[in-house]
C-alpha positions as CSV (number, residue, x, y, z in Angstrom):
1,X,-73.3,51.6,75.9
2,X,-76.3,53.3,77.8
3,X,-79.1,53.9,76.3
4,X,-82.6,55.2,77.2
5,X,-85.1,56.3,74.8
6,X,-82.9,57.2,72.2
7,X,-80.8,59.6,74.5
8,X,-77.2,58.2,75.1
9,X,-74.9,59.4,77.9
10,X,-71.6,60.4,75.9
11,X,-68.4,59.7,77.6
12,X,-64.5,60.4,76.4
13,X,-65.0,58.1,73.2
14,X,-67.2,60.9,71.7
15,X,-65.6,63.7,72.7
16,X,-63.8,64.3,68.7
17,X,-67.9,64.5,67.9
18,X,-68.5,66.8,70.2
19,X,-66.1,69.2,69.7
20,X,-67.0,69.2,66.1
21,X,-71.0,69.6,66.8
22,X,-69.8,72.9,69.4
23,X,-67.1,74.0,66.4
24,X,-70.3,74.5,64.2
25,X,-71.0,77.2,65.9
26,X,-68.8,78.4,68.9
27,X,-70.9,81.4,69.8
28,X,-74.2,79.5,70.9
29,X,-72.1,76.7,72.1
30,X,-70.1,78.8,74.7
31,X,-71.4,77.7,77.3
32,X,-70.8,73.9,77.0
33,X,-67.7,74.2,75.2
34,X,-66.2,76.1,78.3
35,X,-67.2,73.4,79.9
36,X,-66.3,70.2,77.8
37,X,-62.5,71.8,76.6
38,X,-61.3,71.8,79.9
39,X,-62.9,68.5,81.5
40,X,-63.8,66.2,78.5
41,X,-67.0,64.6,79.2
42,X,-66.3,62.3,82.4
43,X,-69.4,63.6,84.6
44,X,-67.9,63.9,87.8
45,X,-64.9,66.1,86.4
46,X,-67.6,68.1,83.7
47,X,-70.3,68.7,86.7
48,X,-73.1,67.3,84.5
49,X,-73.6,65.1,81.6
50,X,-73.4,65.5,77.8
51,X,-76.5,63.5,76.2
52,X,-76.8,62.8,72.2
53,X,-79.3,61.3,70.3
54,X,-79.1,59.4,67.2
55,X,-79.9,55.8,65.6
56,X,-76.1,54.4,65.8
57,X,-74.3,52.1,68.1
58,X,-71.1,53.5,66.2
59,X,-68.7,55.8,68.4
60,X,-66.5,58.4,67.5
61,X,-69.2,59.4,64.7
62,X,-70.5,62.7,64.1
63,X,-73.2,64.2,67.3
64,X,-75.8,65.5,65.6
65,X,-78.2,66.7,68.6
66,X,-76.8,67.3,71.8
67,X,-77.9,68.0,75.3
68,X,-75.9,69.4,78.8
69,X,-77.4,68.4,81.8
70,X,-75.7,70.4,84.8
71,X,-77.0,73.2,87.0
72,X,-78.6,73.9,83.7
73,X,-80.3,71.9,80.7
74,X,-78.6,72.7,77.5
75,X,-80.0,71.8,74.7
76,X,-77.6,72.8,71.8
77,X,-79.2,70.9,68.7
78,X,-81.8,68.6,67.9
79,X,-84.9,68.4,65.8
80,X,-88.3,67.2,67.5
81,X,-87.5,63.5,68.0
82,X,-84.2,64.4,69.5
83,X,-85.6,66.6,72.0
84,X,-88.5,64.0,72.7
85,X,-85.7,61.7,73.6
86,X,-83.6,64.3,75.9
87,X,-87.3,64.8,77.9
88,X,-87.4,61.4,78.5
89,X,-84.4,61.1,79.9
90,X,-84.4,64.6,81.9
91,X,-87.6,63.0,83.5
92,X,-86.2,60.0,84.4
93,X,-83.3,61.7,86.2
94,X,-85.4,64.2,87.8
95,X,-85.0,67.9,87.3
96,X,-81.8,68.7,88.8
97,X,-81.6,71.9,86.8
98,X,-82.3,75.9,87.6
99,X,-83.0,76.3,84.3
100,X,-83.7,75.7,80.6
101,X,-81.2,77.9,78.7
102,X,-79.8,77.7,74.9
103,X,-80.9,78.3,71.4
104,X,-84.6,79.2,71.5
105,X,-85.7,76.5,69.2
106,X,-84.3,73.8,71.3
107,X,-84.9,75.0,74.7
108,X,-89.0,75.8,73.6
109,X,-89.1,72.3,72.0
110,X,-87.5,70.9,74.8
111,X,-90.2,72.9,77.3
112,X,-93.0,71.4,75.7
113,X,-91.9,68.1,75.9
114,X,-91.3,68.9,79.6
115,X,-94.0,70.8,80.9
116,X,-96.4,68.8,81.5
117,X,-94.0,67.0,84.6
118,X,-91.8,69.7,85.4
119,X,-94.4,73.2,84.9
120,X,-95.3,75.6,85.8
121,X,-92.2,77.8,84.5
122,X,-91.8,81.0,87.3
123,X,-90.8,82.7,84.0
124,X,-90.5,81.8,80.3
125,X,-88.0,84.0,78.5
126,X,-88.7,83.1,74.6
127,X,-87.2,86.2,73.2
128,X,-83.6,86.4,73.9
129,X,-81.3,87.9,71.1
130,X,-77.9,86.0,71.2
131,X,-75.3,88.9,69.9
132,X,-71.6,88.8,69.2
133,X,-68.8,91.2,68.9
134,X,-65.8,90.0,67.1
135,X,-63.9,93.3,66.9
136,X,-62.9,96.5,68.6
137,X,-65.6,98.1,70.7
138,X,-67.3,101.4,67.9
139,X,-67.6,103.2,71.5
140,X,-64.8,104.1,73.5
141,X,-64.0,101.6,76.6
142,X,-64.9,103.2,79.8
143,X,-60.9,103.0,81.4
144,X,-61.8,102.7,85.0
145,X,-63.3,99.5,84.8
146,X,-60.8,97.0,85.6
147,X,-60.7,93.6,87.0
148,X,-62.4,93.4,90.7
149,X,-59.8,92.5,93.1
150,X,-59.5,89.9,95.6
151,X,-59.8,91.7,98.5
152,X,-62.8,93.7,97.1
153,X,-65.4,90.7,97.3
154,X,-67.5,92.2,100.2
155,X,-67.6,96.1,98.2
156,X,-68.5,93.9,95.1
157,X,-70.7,91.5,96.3
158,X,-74.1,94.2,96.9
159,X,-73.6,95.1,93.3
160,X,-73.9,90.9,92.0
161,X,-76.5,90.5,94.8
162,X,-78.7,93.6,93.2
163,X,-78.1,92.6,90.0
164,X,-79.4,88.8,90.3
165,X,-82.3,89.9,91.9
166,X,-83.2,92.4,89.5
167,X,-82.2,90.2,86.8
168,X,-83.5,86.5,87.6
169,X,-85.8,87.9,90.0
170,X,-84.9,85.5,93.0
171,X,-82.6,86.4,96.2
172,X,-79.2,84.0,95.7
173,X,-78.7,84.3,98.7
174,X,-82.2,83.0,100.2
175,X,-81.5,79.3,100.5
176,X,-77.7,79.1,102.2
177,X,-77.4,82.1,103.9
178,X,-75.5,83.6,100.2
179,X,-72.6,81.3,100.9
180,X,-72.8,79.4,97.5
181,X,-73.3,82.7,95.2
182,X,-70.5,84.4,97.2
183,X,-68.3,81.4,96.5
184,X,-69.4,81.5,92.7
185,X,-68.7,85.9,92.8
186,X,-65.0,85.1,94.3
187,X,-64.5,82.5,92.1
188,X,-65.0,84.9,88.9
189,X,-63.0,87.2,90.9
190,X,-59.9,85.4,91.7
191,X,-59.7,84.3,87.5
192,X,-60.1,88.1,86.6
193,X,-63.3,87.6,85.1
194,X,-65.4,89.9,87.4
195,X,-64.9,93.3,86.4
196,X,-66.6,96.6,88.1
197,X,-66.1,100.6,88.0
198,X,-65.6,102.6,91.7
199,X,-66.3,105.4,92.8
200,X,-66.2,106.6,96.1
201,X,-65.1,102.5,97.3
202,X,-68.4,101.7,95.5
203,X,-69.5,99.7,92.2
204,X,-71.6,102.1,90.0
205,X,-71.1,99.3,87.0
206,X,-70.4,95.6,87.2
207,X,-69.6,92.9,84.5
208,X,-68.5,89.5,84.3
209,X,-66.8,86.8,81.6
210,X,-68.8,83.6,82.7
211,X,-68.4,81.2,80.4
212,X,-65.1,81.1,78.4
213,X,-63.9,78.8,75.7
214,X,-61.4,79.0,73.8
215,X,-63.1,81.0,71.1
216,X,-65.8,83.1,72.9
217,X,-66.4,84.4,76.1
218,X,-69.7,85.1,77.1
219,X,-70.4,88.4,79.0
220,X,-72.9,88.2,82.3
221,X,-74.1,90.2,84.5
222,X,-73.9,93.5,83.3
223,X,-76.0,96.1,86.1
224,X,-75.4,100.1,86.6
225,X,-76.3,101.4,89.9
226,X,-79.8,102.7,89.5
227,X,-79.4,106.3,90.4
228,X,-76.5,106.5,87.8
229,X,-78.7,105.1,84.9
230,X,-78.6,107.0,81.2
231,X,-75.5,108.4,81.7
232,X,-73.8,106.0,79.4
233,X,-71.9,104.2,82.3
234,X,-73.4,100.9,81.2
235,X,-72.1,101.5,77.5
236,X,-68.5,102.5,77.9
237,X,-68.2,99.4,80.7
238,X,-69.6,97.0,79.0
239,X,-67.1,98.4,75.8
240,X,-64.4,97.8,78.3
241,X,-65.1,94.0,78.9
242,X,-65.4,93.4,75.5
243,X,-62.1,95.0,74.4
244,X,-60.5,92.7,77.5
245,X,-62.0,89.7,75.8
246,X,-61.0,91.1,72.0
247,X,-58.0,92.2,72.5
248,X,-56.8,91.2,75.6
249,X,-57.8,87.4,75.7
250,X,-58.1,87.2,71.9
251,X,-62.1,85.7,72.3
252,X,-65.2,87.0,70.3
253,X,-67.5,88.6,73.0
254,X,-70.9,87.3,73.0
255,X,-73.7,88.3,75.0
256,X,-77.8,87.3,75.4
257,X,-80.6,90.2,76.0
258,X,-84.1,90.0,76.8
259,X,-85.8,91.0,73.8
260,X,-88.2,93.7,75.6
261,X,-85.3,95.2,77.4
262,X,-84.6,98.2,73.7
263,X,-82.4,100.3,76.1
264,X,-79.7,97.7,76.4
265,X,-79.8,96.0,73.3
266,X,-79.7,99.9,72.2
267,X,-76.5,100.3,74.1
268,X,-75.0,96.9,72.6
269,X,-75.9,97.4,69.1
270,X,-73.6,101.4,70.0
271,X,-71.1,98.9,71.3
272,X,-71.0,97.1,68.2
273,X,-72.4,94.0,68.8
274,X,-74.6,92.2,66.2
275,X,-77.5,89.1,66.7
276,X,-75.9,85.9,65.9
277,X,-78.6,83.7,67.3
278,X,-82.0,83.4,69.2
279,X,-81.8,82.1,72.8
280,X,-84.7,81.3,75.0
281,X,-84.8,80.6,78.9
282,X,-86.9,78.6,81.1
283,X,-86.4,79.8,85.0
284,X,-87.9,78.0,87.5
């Protein structure tokens, strides 16, 4: 067993605890539980580790704080101690992360442990309402978003690219020439979980499923083209990926908002979604 101040690397032995820990509460846990269904915990297969923390050299017990270490640091649960053990850990490895993402509790804990090596932030996000839909859109579904084809990639691919920027604030396509994020885009295309309205052979609103498990899928990415803003484009299409997850795919839609941004969680609250949760991000 590996060990290293009080953070333990998980492998298959404590996947039963895991899955119970991101049972408790599927919506905030999306993320790692699309992950951790469909590879286990084996690292290489998962693309990151799972971390726990607790006092016992007993597995198959129950997880009671829990970390992802991938392209982004999870942290899922934990109280103070726990997260002093996952910053320990996450210095030793180095940060090998993008960003700090998850409930806001955790994540800010987390951050304060982990400022002091890893700061300054480019951006803290500490307000980020976590909001779920479980049912049928209250707004009608806009019908001509469907899912982005194959063959569409370079007609899509503007609309992602404006929406990172805008969104993260960074150009993905600064350090590689775009050749990762245009990898990642046709990837969500070819699963039919990029989803766009066209008009004239152009996307005026794009949407994607990123994470899915097998109770929740988690909406990304939603963007309007700017000159076709308060028109209510953004509502009915976002309406339309929920009803796919709904309906279609038999998921609860979840979604996070920045908490300054009132137009849109305006537009989801119209939609019918409701705050489950608090997230926070770090962005570096």
């Amino acid at each position: 067993m590996l060990r290293l101040a009080g953070a333990r690397l998980l492998d298959e032995r404590d996947l039963g605890g895991v899955l119970a820990l991101l049972a408790d509460d599927p919506v905030a846990s999306c993320m790692v539980a699309a992950r951790v269904e469909v590879a286990g915990l084996d690292p290489w297969r998962l693309g990151g580790e799972v971390w726990a923390y607790d006092h016992r050299s007993l597995r198959g017990g129950r997880v009671d704080a829990l970390c992802f270490a991938g392209p982004n640091l999870i942290p899922l649960r934990g109280n103070a101690s726990a997260l002093r053990g996952f910053a320990d850990r996450a210095r030793r490895r180095g940060r090998m992360c993008s960003s700090l993402v998850g409930p806001a509790e955790q994540v800010l804990g987390l951050w304060a442990e982990l400022a002091p090596d890893w700061g300054p932030a480019r951006e803290v996000r500490d307000d980020q309402p976590l909001m779920a839909l479980g049912g049928s859109p209250a707004v009608p579904p806009d019908p001509l978003v469907r899912p982005v084809r194959p063959e569409e990639l370079d007609r899509y691919l503007p609309a992602a690219i404006g929406m990172f920027v805008e969104e993260v604030g960074v150009d993905p396509c600064a350090e590689d020439g775009g050749a990762s994020y245009r990898a990642r885009v046709a990837e969500l295309i070819a699963g039919g979980r990029a989803f766009a309205r066209f008009e004239g052979g152009e996307v005026v609103f794009k949407a994607e499923i990123g994470a899915m498990s097998a109770k929740v899928g988690q909406i990304q990415g939603v963007w309007v083209r700017p000159d076709r803003r308060g028109h209510g484009i953004g509502t009915a299409g976002t309406a339309a990926v929920a009803e796919r997850l709904v309906r279609g795919l038999g998921r609860t839609a979840s979604l996070y908002v920045n908490g300054y941004n009132e137009v849109a969680k305006a537009a989801y609250r119209r939609i019918g979604f409701s705050q489950v949760g608090q997230y926070a991000t770090v962005l570096f």
